[in-house]
PyMOL Python script that loads the backbone (N, CA, C, O; Angstrom):
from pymol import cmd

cmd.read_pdbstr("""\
ATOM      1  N   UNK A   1      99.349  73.636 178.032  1.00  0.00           N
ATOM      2  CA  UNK A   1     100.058  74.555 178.920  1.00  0.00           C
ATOM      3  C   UNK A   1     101.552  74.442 178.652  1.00  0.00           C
ATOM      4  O   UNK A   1     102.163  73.397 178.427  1.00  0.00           O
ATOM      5  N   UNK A   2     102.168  75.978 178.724  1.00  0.00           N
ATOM      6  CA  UNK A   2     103.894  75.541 178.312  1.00  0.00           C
ATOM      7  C   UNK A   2     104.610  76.248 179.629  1.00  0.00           C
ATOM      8  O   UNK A   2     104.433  77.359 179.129  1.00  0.00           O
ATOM      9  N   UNK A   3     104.996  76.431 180.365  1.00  0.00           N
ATOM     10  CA  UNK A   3     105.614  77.019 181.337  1.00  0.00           C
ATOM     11  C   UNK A   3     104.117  78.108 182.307  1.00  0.00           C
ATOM     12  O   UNK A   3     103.956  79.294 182.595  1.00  0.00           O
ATOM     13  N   UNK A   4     103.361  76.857 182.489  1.00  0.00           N
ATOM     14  CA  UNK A   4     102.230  77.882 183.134  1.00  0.00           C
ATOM     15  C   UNK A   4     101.282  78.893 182.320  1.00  0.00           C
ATOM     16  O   UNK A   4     100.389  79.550 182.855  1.00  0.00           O
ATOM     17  N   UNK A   5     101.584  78.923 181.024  1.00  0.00           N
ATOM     18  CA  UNK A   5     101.029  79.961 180.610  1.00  0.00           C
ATOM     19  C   UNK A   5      99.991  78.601 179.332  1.00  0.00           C
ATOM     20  O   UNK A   5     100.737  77.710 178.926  1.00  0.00           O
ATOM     21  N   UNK A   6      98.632  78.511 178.856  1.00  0.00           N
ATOM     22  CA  UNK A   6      97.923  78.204 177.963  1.00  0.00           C
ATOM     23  C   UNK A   6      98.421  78.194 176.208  1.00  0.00           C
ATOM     24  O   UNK A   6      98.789  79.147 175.522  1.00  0.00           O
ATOM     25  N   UNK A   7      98.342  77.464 176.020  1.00  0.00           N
ATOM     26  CA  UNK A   7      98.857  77.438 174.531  1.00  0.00           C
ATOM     27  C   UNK A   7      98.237  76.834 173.826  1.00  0.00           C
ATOM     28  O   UNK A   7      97.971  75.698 174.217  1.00  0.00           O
ATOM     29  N   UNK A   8      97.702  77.253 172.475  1.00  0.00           N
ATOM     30  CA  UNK A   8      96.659  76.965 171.282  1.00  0.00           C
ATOM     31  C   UNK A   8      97.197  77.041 169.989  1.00  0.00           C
ATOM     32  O   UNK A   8      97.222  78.121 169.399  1.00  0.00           O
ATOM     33  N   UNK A   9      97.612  76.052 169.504  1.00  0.00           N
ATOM     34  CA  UNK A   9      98.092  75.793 168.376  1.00  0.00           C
ATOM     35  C   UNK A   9      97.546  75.769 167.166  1.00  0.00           C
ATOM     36  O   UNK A   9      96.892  74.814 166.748  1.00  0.00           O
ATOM     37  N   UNK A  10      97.835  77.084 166.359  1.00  0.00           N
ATOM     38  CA  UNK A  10      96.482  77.446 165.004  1.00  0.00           C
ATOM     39  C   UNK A  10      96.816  76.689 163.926  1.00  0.00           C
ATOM     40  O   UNK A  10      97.875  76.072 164.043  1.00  0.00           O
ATOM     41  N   UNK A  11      96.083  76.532 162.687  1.00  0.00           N
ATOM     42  CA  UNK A  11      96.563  76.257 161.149  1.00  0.00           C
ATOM     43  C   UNK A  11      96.463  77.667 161.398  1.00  0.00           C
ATOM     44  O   UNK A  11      95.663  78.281 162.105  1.00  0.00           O
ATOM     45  N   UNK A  12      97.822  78.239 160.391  1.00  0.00           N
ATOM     46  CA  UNK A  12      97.844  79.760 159.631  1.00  0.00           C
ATOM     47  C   UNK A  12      96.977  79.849 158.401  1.00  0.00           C
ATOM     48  O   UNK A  12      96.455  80.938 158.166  1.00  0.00           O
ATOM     49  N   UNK A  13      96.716  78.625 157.418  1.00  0.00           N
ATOM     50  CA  UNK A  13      96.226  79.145 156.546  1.00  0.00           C
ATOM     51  C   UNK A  13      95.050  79.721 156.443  1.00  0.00           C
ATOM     52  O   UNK A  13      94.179  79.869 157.301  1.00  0.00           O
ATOM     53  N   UNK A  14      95.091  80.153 154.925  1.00  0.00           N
ATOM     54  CA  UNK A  14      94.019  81.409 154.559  1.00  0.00           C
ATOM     55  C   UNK A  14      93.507  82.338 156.296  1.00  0.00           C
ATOM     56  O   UNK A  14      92.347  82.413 156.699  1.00  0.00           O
ATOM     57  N   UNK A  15      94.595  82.851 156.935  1.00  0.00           N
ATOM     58  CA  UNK A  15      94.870  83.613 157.771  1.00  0.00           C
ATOM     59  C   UNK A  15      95.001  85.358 156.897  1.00  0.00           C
ATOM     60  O   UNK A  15      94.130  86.210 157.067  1.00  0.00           O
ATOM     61  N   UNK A  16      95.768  85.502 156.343  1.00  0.00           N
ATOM     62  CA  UNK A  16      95.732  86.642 155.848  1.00  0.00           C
ATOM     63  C   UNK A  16      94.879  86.905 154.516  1.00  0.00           C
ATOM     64  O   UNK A  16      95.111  87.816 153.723  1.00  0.00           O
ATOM     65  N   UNK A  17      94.001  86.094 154.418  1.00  0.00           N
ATOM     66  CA  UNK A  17      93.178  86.274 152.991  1.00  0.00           C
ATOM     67  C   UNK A  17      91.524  86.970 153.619  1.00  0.00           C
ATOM     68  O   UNK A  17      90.890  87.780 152.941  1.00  0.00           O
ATOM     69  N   UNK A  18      91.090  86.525 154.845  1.00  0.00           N
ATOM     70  CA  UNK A  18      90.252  86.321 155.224  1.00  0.00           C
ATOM     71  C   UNK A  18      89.924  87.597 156.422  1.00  0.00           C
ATOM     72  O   UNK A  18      90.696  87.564 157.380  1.00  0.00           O
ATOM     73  N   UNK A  19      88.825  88.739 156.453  1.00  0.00           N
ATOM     74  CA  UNK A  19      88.761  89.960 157.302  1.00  0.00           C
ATOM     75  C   UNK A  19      88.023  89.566 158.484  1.00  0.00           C
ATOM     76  O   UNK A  19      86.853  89.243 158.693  1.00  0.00           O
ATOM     77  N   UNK A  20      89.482  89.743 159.478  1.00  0.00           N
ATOM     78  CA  UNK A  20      89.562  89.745 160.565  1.00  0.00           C
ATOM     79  C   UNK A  20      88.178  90.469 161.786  1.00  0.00           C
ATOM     80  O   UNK A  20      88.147  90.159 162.977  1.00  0.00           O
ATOM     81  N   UNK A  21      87.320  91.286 161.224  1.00  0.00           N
ATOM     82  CA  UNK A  21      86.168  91.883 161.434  1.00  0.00           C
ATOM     83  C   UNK A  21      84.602  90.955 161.371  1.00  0.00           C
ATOM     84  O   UNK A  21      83.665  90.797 162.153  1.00  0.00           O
ATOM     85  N   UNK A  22      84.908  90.526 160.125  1.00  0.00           N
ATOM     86  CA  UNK A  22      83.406  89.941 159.634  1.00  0.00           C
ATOM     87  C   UNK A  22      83.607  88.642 158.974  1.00  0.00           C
ATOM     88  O   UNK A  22      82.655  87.926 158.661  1.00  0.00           O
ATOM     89  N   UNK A  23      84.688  88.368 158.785  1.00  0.00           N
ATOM     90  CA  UNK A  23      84.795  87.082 157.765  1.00  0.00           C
ATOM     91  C   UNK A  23      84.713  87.064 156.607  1.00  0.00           C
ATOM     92  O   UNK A  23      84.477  85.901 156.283  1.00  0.00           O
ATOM     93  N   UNK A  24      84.774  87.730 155.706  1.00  0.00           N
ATOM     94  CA  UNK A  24      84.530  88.105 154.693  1.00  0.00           C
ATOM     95  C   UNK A  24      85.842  87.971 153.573  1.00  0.00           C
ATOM     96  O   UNK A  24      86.856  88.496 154.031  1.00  0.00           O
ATOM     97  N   UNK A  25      85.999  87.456 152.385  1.00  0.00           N
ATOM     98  CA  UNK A  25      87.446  87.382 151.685  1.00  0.00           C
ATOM     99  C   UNK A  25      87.942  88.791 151.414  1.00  0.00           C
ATOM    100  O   UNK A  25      87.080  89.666 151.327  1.00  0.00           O
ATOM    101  N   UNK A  26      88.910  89.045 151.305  1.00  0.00           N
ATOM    102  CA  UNK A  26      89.457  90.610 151.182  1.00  0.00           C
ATOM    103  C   UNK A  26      89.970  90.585 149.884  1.00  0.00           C
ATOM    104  O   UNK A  26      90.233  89.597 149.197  1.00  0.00           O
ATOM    105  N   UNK A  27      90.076  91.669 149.638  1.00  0.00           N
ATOM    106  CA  UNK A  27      90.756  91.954 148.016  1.00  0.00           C
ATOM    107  C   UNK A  27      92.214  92.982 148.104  1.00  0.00           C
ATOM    108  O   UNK A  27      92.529  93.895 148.868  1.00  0.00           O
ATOM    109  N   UNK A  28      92.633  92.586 147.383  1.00  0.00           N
ATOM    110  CA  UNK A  28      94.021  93.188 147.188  1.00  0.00           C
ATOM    111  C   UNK A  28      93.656  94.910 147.205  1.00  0.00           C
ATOM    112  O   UNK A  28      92.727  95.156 146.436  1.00  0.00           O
ATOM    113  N   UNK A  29      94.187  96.109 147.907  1.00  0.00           N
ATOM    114  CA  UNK A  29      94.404  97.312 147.645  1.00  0.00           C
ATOM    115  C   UNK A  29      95.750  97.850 147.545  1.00  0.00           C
ATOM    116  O   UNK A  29      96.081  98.673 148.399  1.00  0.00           O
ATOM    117  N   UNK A  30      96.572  97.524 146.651  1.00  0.00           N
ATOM    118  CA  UNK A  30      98.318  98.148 146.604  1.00  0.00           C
ATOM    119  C   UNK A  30      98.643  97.245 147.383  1.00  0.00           C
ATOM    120  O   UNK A  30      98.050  96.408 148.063  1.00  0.00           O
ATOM    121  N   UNK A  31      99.789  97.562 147.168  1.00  0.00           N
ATOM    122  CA  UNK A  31     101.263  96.694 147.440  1.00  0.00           C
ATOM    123  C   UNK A  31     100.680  95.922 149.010  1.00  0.00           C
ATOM    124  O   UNK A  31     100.155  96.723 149.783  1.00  0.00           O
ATOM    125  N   UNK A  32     100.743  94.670 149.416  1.00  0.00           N
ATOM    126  CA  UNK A  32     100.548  93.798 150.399  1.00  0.00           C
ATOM    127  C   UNK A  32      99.356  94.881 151.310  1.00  0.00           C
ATOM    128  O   UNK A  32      99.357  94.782 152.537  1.00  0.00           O
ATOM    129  N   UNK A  33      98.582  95.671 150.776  1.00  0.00           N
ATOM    130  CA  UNK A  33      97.254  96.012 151.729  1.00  0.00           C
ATOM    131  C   UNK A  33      96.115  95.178 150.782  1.00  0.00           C
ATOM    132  O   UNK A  33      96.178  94.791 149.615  1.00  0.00           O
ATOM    133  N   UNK A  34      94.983  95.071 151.871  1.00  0.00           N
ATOM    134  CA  UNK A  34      94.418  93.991 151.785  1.00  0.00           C
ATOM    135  C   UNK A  34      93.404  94.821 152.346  1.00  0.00           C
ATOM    136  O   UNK A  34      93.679  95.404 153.394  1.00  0.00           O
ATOM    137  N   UNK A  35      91.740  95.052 151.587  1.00  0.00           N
ATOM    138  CA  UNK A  35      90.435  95.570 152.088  1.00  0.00           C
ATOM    139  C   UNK A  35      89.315  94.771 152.062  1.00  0.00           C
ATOM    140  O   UNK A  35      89.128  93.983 151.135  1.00  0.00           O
ATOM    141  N   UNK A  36      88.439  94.909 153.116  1.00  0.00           N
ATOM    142  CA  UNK A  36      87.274  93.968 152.940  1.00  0.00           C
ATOM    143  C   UNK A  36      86.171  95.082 151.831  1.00  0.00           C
ATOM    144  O   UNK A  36      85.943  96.286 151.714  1.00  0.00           O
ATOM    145  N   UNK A  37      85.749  93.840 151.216  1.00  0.00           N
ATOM    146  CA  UNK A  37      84.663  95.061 150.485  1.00  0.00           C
ATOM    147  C   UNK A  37      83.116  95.483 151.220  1.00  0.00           C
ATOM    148  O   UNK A  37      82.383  96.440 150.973  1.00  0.00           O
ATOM    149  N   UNK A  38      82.956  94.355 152.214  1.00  0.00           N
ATOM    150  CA  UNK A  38      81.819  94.279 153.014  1.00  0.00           C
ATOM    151  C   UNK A  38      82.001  95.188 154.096  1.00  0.00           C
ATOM    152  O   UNK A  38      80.928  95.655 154.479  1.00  0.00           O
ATOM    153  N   UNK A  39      83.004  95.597 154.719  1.00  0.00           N
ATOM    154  CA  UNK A  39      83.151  96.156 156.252  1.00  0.00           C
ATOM    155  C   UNK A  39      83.945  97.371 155.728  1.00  0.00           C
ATOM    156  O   UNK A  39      83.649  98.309 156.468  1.00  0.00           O
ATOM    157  N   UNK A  40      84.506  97.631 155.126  1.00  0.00           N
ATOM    158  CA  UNK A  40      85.685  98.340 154.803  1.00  0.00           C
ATOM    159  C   UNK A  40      86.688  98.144 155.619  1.00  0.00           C
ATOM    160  O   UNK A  40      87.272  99.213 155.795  1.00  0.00           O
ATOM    161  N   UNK A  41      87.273  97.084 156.334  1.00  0.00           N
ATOM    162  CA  UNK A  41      88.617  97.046 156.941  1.00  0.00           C
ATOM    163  C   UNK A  41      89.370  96.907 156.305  1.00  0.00           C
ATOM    164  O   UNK A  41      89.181  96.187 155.324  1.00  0.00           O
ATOM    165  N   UNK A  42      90.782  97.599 156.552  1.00  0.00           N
ATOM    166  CA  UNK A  42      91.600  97.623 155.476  1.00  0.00           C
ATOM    167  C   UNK A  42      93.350  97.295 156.441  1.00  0.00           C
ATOM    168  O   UNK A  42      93.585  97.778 157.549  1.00  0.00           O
ATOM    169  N   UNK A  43      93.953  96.743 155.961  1.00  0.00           N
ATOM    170  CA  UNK A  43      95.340  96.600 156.747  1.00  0.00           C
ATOM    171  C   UNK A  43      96.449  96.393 156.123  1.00  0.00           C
ATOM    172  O   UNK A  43      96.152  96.394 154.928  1.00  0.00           O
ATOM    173  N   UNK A  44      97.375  96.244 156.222  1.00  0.00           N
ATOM    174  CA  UNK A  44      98.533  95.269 155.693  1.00  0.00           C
ATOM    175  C   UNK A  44      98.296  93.489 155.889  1.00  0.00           C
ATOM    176  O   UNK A  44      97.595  92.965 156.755  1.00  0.00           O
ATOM    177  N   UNK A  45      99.023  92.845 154.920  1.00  0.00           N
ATOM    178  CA  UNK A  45      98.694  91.322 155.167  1.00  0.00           C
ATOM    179  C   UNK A  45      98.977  90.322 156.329  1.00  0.00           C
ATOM    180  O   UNK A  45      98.228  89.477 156.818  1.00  0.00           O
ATOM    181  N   UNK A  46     100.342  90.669 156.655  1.00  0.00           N
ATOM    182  CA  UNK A  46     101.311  90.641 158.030  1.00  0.00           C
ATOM    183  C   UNK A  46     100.140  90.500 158.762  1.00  0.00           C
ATOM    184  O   UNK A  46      99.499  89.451 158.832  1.00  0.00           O
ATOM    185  N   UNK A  47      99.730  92.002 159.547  1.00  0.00           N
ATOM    186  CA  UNK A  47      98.615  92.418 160.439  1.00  0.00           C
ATOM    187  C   UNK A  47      97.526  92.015 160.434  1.00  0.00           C
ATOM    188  O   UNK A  47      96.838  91.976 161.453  1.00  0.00           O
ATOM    189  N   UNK A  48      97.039  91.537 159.010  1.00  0.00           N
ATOM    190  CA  UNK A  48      95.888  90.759 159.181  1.00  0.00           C
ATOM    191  C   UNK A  48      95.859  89.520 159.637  1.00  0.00           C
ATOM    192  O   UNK A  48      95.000  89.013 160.360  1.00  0.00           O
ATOM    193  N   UNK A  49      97.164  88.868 159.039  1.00  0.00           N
ATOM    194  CA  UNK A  49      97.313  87.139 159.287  1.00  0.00           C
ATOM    195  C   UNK A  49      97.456  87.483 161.012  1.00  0.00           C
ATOM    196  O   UNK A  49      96.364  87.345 161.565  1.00  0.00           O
ATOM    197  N   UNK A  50      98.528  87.882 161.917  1.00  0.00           N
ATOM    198  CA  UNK A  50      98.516  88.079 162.828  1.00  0.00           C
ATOM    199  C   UNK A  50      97.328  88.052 163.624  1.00  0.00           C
ATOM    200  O   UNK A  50      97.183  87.220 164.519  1.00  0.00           O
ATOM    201  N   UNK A  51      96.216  89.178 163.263  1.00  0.00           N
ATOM    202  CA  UNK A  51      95.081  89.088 163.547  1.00  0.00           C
ATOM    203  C   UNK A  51      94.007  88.334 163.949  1.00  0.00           C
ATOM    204  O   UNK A  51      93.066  88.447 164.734  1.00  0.00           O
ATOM    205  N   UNK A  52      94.500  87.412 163.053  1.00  0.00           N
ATOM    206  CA  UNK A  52      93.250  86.233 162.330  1.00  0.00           C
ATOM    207  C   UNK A  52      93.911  84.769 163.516  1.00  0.00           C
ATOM    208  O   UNK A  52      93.191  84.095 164.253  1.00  0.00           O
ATOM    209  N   UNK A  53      94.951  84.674 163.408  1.00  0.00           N
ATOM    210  CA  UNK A  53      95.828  83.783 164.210  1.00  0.00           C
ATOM    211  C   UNK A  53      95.015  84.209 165.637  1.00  0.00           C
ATOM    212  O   UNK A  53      94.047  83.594 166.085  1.00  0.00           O
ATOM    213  N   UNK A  54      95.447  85.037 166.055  1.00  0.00           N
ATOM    214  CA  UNK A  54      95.023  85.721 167.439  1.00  0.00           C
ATOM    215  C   UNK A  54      93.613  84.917 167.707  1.00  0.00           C
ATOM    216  O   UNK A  54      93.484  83.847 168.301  1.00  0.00           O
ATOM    217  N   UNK A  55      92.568  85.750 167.089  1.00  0.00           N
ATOM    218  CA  UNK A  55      91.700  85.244 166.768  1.00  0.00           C
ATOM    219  C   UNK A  55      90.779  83.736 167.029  1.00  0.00           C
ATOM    220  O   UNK A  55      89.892  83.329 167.779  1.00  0.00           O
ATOM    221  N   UNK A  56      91.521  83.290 166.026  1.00  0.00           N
ATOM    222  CA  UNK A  56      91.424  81.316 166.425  1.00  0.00           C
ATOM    223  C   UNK A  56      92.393  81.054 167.170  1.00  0.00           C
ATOM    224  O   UNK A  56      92.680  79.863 167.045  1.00  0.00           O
ATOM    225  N   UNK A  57      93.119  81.632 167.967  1.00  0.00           N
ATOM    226  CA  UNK A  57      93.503  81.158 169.365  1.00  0.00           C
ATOM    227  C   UNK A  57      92.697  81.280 170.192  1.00  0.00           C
ATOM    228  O   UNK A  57      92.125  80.415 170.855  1.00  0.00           O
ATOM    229  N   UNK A  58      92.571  82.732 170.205  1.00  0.00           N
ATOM    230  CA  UNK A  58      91.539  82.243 171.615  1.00  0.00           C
ATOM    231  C   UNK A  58      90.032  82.343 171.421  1.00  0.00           C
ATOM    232  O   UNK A  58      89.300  82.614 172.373  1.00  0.00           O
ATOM    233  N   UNK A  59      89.448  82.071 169.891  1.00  0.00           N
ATOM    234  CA  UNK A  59      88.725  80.966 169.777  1.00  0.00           C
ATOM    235  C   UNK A  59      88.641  79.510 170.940  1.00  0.00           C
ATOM    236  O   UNK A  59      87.871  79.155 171.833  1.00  0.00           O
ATOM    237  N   UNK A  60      90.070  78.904 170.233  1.00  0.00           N
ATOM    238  CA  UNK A  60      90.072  77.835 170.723  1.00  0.00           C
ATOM    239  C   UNK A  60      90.433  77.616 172.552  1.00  0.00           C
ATOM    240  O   UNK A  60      89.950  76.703 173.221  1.00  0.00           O
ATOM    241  N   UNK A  61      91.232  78.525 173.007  1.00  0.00           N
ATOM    242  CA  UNK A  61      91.301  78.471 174.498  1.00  0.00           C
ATOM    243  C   UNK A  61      89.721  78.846 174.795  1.00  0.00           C
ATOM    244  O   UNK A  61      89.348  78.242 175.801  1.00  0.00           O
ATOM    245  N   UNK A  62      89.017  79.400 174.403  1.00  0.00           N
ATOM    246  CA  UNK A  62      87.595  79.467 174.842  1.00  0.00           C
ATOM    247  C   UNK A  62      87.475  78.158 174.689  1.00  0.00           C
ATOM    248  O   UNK A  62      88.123  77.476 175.482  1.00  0.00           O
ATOM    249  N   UNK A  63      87.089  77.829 174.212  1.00  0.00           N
ATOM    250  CA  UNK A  63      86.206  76.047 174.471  1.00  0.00           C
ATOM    251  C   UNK A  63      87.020  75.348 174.977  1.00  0.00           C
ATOM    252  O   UNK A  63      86.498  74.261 175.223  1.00  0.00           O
ATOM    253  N   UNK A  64      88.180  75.385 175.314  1.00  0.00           N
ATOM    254  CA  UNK A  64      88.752  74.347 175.848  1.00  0.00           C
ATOM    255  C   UNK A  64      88.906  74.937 177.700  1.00  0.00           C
ATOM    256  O   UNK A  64      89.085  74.290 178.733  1.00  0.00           O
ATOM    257  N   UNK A  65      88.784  76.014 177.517  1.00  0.00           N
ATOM    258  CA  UNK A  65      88.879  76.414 179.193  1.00  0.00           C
ATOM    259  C   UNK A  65      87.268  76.010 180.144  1.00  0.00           C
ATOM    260  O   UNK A  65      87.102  75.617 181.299  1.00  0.00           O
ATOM    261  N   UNK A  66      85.997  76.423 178.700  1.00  0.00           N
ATOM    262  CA  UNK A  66      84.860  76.627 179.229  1.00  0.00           C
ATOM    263  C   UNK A  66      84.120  76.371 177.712  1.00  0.00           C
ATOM    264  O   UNK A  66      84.405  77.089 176.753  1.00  0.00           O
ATOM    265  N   UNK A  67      83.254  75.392 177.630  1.00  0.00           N
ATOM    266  CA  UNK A  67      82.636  75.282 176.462  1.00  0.00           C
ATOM    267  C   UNK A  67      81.700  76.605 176.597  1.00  0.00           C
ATOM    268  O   UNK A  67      81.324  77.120 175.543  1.00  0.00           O
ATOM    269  N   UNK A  68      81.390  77.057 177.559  1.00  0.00           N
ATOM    270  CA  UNK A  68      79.890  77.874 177.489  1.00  0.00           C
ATOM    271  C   UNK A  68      80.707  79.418 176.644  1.00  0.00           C
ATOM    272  O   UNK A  68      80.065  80.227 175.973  1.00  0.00           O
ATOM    273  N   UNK A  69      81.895  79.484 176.854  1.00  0.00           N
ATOM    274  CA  UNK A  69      82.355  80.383 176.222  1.00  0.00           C
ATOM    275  C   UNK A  69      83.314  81.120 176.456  1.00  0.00           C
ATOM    276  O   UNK A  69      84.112  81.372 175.553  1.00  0.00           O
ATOM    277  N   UNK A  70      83.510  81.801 178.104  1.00  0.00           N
ATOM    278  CA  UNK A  70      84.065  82.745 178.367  1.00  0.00           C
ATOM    279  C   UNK A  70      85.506  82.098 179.027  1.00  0.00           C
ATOM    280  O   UNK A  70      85.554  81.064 179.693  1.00  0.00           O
ATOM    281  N   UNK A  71      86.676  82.980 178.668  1.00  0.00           N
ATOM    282  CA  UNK A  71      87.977  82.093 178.884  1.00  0.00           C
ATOM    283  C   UNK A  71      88.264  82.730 180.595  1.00  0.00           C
ATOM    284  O   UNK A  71      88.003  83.836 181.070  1.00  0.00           O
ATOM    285  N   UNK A  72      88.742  81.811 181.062  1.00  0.00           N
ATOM    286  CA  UNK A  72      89.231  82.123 182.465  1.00  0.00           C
ATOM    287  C   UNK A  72      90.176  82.725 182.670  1.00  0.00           C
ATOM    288  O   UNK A  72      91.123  82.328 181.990  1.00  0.00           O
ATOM    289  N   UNK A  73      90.462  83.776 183.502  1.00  0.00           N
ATOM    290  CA  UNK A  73      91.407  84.366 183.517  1.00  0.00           C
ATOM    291  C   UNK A  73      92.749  83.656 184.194  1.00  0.00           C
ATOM    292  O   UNK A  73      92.807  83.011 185.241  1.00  0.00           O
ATOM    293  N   UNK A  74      93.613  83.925 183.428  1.00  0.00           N
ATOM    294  CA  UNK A  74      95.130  83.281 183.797  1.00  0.00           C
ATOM    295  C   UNK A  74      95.786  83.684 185.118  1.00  0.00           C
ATOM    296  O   UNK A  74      96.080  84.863 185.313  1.00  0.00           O
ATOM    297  N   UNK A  75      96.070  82.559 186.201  1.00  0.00           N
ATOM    298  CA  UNK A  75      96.970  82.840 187.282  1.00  0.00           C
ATOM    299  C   UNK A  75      98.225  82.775 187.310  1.00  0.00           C
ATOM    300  O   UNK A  75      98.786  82.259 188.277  1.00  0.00           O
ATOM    301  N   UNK A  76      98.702  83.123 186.589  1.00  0.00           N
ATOM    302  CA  UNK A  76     100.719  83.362 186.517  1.00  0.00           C
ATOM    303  C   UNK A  76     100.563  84.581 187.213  1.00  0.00           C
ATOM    304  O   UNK A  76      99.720  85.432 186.929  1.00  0.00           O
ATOM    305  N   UNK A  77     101.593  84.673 188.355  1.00  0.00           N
ATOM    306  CA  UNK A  77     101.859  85.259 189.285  1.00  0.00           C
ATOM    307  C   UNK A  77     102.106  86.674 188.566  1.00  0.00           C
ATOM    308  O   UNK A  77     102.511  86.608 187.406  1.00  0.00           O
ATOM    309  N   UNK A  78     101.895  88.029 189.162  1.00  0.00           N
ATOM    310  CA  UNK A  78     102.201  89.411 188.561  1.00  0.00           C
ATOM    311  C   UNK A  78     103.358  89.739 188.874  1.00  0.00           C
ATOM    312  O   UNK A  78     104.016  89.293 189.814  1.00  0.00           O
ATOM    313  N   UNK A  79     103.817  90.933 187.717  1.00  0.00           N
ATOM    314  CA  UNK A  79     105.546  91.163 188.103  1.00  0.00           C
ATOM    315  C   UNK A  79     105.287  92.040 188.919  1.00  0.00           C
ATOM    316  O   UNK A  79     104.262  92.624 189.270  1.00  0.00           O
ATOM    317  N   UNK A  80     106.824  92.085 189.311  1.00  0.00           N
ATOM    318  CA  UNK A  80     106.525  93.573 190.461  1.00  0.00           C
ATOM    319  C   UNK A  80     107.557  94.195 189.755  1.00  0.00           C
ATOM    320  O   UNK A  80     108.252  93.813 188.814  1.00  0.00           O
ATOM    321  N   UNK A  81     107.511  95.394 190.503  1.00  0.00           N
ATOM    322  CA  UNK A  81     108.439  96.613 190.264  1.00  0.00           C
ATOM    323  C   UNK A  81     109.740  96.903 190.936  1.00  0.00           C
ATOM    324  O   UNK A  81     109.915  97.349 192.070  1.00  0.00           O
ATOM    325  N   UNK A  82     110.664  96.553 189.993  1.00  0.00           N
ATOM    326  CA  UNK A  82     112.686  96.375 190.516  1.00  0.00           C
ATOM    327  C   UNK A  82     112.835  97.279 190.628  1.00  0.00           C
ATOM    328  O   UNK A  82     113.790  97.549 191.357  1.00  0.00           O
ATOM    329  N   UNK A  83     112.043  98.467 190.021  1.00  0.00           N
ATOM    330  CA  UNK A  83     112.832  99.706 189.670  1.00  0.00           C
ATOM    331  C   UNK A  83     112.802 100.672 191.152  1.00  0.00           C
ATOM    332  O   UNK A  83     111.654 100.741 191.589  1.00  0.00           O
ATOM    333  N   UNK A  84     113.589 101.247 191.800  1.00  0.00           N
ATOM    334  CA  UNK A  84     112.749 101.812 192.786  1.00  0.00           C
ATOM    335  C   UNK A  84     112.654 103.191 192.835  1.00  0.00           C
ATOM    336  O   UNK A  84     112.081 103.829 193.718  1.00  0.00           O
ATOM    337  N   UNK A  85     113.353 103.737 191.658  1.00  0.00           N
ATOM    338  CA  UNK A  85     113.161 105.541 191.069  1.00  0.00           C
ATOM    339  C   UNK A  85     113.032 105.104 190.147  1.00  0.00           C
ATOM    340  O   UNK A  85     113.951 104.849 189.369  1.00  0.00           O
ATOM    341  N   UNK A  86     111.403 104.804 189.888  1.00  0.00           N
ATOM    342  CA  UNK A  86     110.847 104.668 188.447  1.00  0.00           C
ATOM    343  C   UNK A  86     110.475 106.721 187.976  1.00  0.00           C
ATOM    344  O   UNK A  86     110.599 107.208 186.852  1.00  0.00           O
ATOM    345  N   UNK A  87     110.025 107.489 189.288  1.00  0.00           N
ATOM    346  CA  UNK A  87     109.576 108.744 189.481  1.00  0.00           C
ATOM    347  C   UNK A  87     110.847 110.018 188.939  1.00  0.00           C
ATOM    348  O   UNK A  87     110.818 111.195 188.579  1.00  0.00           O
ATOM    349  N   UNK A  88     111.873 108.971 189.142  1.00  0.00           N
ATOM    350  CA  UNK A  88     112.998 109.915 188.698  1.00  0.00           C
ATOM    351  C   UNK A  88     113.733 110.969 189.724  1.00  0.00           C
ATOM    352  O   UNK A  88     114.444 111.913 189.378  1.00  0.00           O
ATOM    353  N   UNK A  89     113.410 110.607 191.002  1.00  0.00           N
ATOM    354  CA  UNK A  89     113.581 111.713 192.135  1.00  0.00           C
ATOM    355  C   UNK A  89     114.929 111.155 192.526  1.00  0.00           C
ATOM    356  O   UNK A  89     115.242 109.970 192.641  1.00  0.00           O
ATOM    357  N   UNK A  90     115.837 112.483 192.752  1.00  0.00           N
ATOM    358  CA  UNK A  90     116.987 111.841 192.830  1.00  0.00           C
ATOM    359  C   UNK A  90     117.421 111.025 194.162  1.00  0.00           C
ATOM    360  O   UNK A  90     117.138 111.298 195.329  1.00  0.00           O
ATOM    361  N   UNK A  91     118.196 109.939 193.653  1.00  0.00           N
ATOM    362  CA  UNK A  91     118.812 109.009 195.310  1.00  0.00           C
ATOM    363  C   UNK A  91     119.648 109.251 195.598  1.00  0.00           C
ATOM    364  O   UNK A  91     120.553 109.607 194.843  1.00  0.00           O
ATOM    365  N   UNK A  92     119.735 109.154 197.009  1.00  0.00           N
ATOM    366  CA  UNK A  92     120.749 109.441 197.630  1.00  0.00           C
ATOM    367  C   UNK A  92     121.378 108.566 198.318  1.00  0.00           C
ATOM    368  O   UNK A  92     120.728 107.855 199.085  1.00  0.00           O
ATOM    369  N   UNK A  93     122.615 108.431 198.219  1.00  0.00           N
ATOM    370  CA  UNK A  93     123.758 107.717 197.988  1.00  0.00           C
ATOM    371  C   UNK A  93     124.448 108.054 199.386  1.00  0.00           C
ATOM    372  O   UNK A  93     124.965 109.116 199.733  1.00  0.00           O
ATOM    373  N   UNK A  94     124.318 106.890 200.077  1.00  0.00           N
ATOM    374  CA  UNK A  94     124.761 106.558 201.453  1.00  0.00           C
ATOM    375  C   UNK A  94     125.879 105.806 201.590  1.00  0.00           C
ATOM    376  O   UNK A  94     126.287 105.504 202.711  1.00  0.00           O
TER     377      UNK A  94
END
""", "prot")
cmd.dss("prot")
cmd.show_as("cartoon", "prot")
cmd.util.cbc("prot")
cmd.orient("prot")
């Protein structure tokens, strides 16, 4: 936990080599896109590693919240709304 909020610390590697869909190794299509040949997912490398990270995070907050699987939902308090002509209606000025 870092300021209330859950935190899961990944290895990145072979993060962007690997399709984010099925698991499957991807192959180069042009300049930094990257396709599975099994699924056809196709992305940039960035987006995939991103992906894949995501991924085995909350992988891992699953088992560590609940081995059986399902992650608990987080209680950090909800924001509220500062704005008070979010609607755009004009104020009037007293």
């Amino acid at each position: 936990m870092k300021h209330g909020v859950p935190l899961a610390i990944v290895n990145p590697n072979g993060t962007s080599s690997e399709c984010p869909q099925c698991g499957s190794k991807l192959e180069e299509n042009g300049y930094r896109r990257l396709k599975c040949p099994r699924c056809g997912f196709e992305g940039d490398r960035d987006v995939i590693g991103k992906l894949n990270i995501r991924k085995r995070a909350l992988k891992k907050l699953r088992i560590k919240a609940n081995p059986g699987g399902v992650l608990a939902p987080l209680t950090a308090p909800q924001m509220t709304d500062v704005n008070p002509n979010r609607w755009g209606e004009p104020m009037s000025r007293r």
